[in-house]
C-alpha positions as CSV (number, residue, x, y, z in Angstrom):
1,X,0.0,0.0,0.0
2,X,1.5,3.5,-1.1
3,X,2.3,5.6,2.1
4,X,1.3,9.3,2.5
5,X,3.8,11.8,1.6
6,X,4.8,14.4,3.9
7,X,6.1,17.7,1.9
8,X,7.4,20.8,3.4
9,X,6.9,24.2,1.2
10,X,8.1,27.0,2.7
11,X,8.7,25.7,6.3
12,X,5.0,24.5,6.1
13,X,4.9,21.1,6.7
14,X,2.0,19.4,4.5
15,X,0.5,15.5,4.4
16,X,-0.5,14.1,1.2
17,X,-2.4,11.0,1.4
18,X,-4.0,8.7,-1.2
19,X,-6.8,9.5,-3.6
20,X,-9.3,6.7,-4.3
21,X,-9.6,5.7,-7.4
22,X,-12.9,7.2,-8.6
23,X,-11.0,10.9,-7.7
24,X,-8.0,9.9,-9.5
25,X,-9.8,8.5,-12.8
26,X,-12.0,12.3,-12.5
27,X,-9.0,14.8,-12.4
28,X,-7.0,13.0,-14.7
29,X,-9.5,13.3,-17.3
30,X,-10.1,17.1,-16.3
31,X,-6.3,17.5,-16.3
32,X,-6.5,16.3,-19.7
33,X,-9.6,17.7,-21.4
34,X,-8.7,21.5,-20.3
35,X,-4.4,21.0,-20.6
36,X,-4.4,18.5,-23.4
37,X,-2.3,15.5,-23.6
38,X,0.8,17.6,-23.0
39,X,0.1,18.0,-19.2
40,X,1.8,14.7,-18.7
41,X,5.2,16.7,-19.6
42,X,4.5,19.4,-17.2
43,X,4.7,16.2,-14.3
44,X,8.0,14.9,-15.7
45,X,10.4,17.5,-16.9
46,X,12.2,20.0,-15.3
47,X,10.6,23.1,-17.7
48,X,6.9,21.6,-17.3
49,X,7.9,22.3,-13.4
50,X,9.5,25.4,-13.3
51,X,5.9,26.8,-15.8
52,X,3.5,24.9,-12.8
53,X,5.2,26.3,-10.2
54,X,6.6,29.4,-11.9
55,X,9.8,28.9,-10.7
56,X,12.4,26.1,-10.1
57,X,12.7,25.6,-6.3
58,X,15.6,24.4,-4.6
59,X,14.1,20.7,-4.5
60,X,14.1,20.4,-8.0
61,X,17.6,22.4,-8.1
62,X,19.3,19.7,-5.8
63,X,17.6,16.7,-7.9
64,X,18.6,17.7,-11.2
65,X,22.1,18.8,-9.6
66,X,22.3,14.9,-8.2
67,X,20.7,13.8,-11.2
68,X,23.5,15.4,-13.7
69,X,25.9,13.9,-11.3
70,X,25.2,10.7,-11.4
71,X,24.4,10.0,-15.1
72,X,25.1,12.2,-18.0
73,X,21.5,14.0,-19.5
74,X,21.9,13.7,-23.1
75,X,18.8,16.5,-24.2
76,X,18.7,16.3,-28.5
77,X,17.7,20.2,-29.8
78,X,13.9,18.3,-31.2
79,X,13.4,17.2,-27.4
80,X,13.9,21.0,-26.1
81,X,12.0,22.2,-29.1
82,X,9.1,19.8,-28.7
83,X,9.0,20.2,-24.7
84,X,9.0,24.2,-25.3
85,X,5.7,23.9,-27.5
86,X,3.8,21.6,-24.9
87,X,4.7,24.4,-22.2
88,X,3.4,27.1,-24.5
89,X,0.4,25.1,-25.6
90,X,0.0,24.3,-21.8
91,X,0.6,28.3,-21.0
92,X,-2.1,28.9,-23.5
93,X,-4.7,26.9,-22.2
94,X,-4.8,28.3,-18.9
95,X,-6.0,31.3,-20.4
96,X,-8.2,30.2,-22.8
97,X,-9.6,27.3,-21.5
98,X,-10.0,27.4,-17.5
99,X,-13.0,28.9,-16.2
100,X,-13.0,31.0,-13.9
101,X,-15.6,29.3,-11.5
102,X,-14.6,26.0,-12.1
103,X,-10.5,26.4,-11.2
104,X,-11.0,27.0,-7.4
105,X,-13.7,24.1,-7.2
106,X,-11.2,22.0,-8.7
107,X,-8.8,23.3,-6.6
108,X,-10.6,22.6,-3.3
109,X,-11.0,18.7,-4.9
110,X,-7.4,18.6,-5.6
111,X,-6.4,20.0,-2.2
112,X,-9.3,17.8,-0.3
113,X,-8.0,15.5,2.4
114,X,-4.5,17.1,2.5
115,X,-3.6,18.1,6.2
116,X,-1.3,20.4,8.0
117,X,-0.5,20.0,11.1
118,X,-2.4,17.2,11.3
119,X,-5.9,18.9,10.4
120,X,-8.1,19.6,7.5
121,X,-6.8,22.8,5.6
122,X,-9.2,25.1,5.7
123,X,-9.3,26.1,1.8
124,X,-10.6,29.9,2.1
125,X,-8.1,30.8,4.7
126,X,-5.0,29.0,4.5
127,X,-4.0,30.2,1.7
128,X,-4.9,33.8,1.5
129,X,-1.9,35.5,0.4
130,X,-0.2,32.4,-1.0
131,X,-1.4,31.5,-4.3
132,X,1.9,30.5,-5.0
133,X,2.3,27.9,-2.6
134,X,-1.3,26.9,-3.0
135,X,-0.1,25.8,-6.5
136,X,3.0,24.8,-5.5
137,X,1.2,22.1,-3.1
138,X,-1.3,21.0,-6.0
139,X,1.7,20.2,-8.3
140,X,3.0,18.2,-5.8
141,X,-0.5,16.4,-4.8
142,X,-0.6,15.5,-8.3
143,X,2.9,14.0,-9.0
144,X,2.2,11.9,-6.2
145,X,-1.5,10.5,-7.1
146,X,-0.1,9.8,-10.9
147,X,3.4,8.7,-9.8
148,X,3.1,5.2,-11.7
149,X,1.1,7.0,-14.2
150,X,3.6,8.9,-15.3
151,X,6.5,6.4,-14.9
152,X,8.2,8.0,-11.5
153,X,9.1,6.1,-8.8
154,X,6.5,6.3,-6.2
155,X,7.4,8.7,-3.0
156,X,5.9,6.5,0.5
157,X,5.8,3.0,-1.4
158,X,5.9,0.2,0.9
């Protein structure tokens, strides 16, 4: 049985349990439907993180660092090219295709059962004045729910 993950964003320590499978099947398809098939990228690459989060945070600094070290990234000029137009076409969509009223319900469906300090986050509060980390805590949510998914190890396996 996959473990929860504990993640700590910006001395904020945060516990991301398990989704069942009816949520998982839901937001995938959502994911897909308003990002395209491209959103995978955004869970696997480097770029697609930096664009969700809207910066590279020292986490990913210190993997890719540790990453480079222990195995040489070979990167062809069509991968960066192709990966470039998915996080454009990915840009894009947020603007044209996320409604307004629907982004913070999905939000508060992303976010449900996530605890901090071991309670229920309290959606409307919590995060006033921290968008950023509001997002920052999605992303993360959903590498771990689609961890297999997309081919990563999974964080909190047994």
């Amino acid at each position: 049985m996959k473990q929860p993950l504990k993640k700590t964003i910006k001395s904020r320590d945060y516990l991301i349990g398990c989704w069942d499978v009816d949520k998982s099947l839901e937001i995938l398809v959502w994911l897909t439907k308003t990002f395209g098939e491209g959103v995978v990228t955004l869970f696997t690459s480097d770029a697609g993180m930096g664009v969700v989060l809207g910066k590279f945070t020292s986490d990913m600094d210190a993997a890719k660092a540790e990453e480079e070290s222990s195995e040489e990234v070979v990167v062809t000029e069509a991968d960066a090219l192709a990966e470039a137009e998915l996080i454009k076409e990915f840009a894009k969509n947020i603007v044209d295709k996320l409604d307004q009223k629907q982004y913070p319900v999905m939000c508060k469906h992303i976010i449900a059962g996530v605890r901090y300090k071991s309670q229920p986050i309290n959606f409307s509060q919590h995060f006033i004045g921290r968008l950023g980390e509001l997002h920052e805590l999605m992303f993360h949510i959903l590498r771990f729910q689609y961890a297999d998914f997309l081919g990563e190890s999974e964080e909190g396996d047994l």
